[in-house]
Backbone as ProteinMPNN parsed JSONL, in Angstrom:
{"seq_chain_A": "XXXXXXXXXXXXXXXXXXXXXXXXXXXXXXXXXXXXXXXXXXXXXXXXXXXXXXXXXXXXXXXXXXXXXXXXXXXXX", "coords_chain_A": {"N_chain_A": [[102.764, 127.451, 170.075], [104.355, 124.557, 168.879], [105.846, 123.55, 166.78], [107.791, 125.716, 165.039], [109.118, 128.89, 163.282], [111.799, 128.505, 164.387], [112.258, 126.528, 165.898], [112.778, 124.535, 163.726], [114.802, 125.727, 162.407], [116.668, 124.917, 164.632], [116.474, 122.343, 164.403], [117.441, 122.24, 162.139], [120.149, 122.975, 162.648], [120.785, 121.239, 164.245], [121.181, 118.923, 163.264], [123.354, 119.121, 161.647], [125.419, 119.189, 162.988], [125.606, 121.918, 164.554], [125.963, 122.941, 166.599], [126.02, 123.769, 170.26], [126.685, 121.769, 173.486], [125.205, 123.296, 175.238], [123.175, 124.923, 173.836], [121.702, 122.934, 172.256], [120.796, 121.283, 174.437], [118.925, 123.55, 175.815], [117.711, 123.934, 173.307], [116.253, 121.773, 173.156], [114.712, 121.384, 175.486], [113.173, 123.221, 175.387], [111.958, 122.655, 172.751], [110.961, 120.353, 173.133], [110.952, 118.96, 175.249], [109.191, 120.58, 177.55], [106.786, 120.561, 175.929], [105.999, 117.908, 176.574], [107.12, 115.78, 175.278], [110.028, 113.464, 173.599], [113.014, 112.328, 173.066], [112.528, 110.51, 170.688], [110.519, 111.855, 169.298], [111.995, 114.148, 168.523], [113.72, 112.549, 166.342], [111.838, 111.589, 164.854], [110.501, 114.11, 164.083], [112.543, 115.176, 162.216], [112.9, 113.045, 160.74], [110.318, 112.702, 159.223], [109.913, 115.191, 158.528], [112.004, 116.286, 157.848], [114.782, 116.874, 155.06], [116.853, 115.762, 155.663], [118.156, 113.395, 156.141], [119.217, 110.016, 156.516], [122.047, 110.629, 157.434], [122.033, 113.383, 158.612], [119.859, 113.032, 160.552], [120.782, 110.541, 162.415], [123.439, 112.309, 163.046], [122.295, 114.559, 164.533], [120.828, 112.767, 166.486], [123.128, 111.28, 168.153], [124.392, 113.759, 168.693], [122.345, 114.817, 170.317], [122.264, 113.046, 172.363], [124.68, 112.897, 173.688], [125.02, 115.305, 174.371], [123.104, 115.734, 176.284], [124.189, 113.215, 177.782], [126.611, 114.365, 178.993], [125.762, 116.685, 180.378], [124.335, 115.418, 182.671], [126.848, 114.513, 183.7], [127.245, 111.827, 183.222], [128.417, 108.453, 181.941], [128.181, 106.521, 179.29], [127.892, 103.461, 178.496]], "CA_chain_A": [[102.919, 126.474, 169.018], [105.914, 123.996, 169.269], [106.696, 123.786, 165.697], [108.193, 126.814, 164.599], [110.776, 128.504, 162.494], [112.95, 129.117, 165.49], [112.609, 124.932, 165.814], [112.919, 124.6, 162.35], [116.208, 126.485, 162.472], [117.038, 124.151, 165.813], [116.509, 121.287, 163.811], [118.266, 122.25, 161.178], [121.793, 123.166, 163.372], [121.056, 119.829, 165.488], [121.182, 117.873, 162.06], [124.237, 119.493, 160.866], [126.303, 119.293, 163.93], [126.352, 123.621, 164.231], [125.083, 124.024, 168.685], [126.903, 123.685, 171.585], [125.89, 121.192, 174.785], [124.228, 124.4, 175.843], [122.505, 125.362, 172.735], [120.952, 121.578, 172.54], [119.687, 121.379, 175.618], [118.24, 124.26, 175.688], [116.322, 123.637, 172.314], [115.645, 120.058, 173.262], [113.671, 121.692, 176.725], [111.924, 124.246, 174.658], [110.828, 122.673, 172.01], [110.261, 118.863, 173.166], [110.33, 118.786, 176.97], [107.94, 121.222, 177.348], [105.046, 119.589, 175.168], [106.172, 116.467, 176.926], [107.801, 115.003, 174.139], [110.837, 112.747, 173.898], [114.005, 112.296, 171.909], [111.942, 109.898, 169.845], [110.006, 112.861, 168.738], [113.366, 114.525, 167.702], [114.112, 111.585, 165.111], [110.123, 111.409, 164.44], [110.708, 115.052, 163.232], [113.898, 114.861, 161.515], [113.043, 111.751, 159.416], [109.39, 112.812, 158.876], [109.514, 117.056, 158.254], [113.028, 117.266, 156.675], [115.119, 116.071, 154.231], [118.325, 115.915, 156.073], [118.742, 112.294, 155.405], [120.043, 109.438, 157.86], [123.47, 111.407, 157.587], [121.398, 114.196, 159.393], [119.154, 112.329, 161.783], [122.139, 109.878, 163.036], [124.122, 113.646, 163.4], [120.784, 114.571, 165.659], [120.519, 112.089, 168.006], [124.419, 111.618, 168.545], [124.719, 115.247, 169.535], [121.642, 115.066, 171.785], [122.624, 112.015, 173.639], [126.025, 112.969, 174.066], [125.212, 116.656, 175.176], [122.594, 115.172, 177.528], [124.588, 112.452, 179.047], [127.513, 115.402, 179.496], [124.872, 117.689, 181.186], [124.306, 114.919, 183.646], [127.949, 113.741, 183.912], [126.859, 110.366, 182.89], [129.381, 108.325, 180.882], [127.522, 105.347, 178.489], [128.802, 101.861, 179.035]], "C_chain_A": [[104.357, 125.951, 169.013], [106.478, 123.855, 168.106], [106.682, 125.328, 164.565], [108.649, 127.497, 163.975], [111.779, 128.434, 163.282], [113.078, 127.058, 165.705], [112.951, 124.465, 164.533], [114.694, 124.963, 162.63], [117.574, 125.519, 163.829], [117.549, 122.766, 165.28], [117.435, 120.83, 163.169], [119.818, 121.988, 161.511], [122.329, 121.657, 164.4], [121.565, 118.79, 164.221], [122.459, 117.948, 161.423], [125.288, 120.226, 161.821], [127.081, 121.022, 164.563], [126.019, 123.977, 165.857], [125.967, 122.915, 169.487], [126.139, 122.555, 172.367], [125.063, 122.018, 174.63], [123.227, 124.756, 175.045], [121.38, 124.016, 172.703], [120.211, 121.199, 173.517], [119.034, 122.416, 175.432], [116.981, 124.195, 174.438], [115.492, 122.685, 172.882], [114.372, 120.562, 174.379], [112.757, 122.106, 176.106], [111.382, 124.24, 173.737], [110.102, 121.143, 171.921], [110.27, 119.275, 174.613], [109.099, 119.391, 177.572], [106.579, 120.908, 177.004], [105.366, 118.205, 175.228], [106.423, 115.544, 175.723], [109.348, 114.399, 174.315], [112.085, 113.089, 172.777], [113.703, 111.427, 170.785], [111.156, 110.864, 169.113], [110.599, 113.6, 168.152], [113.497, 113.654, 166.255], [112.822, 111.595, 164.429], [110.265, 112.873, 163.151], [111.62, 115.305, 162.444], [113.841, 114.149, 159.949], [111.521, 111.841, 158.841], [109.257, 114.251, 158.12], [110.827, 117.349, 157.72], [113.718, 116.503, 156.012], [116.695, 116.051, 154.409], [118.858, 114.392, 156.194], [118.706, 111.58, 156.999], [120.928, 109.778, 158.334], [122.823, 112.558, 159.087], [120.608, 113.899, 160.719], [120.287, 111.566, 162.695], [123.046, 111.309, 163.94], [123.506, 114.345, 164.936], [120.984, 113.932, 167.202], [122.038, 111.554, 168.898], [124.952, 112.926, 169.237], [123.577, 114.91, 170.765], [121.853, 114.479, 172.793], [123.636, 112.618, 174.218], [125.693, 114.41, 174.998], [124.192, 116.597, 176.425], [122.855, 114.219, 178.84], [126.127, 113.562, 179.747], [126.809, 115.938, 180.536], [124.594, 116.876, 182.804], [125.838, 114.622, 184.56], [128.069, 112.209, 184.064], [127.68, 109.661, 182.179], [128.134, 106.787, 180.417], [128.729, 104.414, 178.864], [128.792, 101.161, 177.302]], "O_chain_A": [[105.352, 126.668, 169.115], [107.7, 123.997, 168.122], [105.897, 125.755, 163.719], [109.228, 126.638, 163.31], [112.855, 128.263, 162.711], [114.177, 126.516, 165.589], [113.849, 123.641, 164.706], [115.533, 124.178, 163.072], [118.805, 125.527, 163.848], [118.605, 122.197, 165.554], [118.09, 119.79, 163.235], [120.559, 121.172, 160.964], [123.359, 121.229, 164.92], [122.381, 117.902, 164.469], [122.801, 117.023, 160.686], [125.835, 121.316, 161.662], [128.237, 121.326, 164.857], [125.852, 125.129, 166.256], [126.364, 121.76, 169.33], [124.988, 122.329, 171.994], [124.082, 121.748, 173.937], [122.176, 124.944, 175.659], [120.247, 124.198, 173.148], [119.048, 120.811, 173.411], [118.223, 122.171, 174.538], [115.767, 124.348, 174.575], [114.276, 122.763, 173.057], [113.215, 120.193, 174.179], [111.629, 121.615, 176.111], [110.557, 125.084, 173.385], [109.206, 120.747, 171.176], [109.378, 120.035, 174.991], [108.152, 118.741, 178.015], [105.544, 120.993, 177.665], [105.153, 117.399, 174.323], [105.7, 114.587, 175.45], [109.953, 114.901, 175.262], [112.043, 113.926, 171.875], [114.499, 111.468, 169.847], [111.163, 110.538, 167.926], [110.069, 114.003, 167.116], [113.351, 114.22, 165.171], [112.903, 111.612, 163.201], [110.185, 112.814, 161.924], [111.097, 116.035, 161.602], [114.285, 114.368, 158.822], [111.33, 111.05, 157.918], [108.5, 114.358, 157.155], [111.009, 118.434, 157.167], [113.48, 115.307, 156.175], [117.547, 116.263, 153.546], [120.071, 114.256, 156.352], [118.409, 112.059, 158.093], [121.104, 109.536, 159.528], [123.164, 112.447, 160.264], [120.779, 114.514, 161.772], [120.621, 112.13, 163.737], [123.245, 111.321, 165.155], [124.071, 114.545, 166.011], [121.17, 114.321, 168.355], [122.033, 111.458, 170.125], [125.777, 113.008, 170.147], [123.902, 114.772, 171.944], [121.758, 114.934, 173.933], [123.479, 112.913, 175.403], [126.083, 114.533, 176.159], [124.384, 117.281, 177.431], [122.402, 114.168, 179.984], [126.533, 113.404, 180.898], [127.211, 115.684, 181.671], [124.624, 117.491, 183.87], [125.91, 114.539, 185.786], [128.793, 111.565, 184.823], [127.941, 110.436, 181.259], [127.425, 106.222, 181.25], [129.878, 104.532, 179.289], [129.294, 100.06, 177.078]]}, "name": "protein", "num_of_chains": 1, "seq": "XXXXXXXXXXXXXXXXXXXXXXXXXXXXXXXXXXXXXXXXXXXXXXXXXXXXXXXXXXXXXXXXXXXXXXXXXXXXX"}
């Protein structure tokens, strides 16, 4: 089952800027890549299952990008 408390708890630390690159990826694999899900599914859950606001979601997808385009060594244009 992909939603969890252990995602729950993922969610929560992604929303409120508390995990590493390493920590982020790692959730992001294991609890979206996995059940073929996207980073749109991140914000989907975020702004649908908690009440961490736009402050929180914005927080979200700023860390994931960033610790995903790091992981590659990708720089945004």
């Amino acid at each position: 089952m992909r939603y969890n408390d252990n995602m729950k708890f993922w969610l929560f630390d992604l929303a409120h800027g508390n995990l590493s690159d390493l920590e982020i990826i790692k959730g992001f694999i294991k609890y979206y890549v996995l059940y073929n899900c996207t980073i749109q599914n991140v914000q989907d859950d975020i702004h649908f299952h908690t009440n961490y606001g736009v402050i929180g979601e914005q927080t979200a997808l700023e860390s994931l990008n960033k610790a995903l385009c790091s992981y590659v060594d990708y720089e945004r244009e």
